[in-house]
N, C-alpha and C positions, 0 to 999 in steps of 0.2 A: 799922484799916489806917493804916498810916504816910504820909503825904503829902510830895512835895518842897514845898521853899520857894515855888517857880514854882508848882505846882499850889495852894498855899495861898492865892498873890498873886490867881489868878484863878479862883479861889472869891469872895473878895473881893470883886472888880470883877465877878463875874459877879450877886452878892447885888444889890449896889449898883444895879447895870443891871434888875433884878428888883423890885427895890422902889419904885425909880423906876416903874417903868409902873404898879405897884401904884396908889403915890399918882396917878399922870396920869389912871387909870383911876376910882378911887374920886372925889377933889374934884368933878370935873366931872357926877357922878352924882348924888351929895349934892344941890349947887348945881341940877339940872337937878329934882331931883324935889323940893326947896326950890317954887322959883319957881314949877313946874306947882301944886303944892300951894294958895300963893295966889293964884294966879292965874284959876285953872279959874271962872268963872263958872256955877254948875251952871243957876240960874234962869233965864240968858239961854241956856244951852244951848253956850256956845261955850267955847273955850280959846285961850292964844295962838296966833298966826301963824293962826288962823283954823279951828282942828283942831275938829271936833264934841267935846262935853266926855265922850261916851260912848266915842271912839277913843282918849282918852290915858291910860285905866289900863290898858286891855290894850297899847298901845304900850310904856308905861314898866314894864309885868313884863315884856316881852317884852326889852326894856333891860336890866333886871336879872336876868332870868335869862343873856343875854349874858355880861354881866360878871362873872356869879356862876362861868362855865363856864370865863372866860379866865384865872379869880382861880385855879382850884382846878387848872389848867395851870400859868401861872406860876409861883405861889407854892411853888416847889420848890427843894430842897435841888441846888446845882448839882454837887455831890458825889456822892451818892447815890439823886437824885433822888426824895426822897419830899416828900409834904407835911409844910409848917413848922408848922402848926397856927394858930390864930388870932390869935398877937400880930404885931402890924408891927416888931418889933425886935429879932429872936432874936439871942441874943451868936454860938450855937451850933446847928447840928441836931441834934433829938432823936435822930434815928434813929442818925448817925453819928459825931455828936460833932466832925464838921468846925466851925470856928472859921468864922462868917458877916463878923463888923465886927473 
C-alpha cells in the first residue's frame, strides 16, 4: 500500500513516540532489578525500603510481566499495526514495509 508523505511523516513521529516509552519503560526496570539483585539481604531476611526478601521476587515478575504486556502493545507497527519483533531499531516493518526512522 502506497502511503501519503503526511501519513509517512507520522508514522515517523509515531515510531519515535513508541520507542521512547520502550526505552522509559525498559532502563528503569533493568536499574530496579539491578539494585534489588544486590541488595536483597537473604540472611537477614529483608530487602530495601524494608520489603521481606521473600515479597520481592514475586513483586518484581509480577513487574515484568507488566512490562512484558505493555512492550508486546506498544511495540507495534503504527502502520499496520503488527508486532516489530525484538530489535529496538527497525529502519522498517516487517509486516508492511512502512519506513519506521
Amino acid at each position: 500500500m502506497e502511503y501519503t508523505e503526511e501519513q509517512k511523516a507520522a508514522f515517523k513521529e509515531e515510531f519515535a513516540l513508541r520507542r521512547r516509552r520502550q526505552i522509559y519503560v525498559a532502563v528503569p526496570l533493568v536499574a530496579l532489578g539491578l539494585a534489588f539483585a544486590f541488595l536483597v539481604d537473604e540472611k537477614a531476611g529483608t530487602a530495601p525500603l524494608g520489603l521481606p526478601a521473600g515479597a520481592v521476587g514475586p513483586a518484581f515478575f509480577g513487574l515484568v510481566l507488566a512490562v512484558l504486556v505493555f512492550s508486546w502493545r506498544n511495540w507495534r507497527c503504527p502502520a499496520c499495526d503488527r508486532y516489530l519483533g525484538k530489535g529496538t531499531s527497525p529502519k522498517f516493518c516487517p509486516g508492511c514495509g512502512a519506513e519506521l526512522q
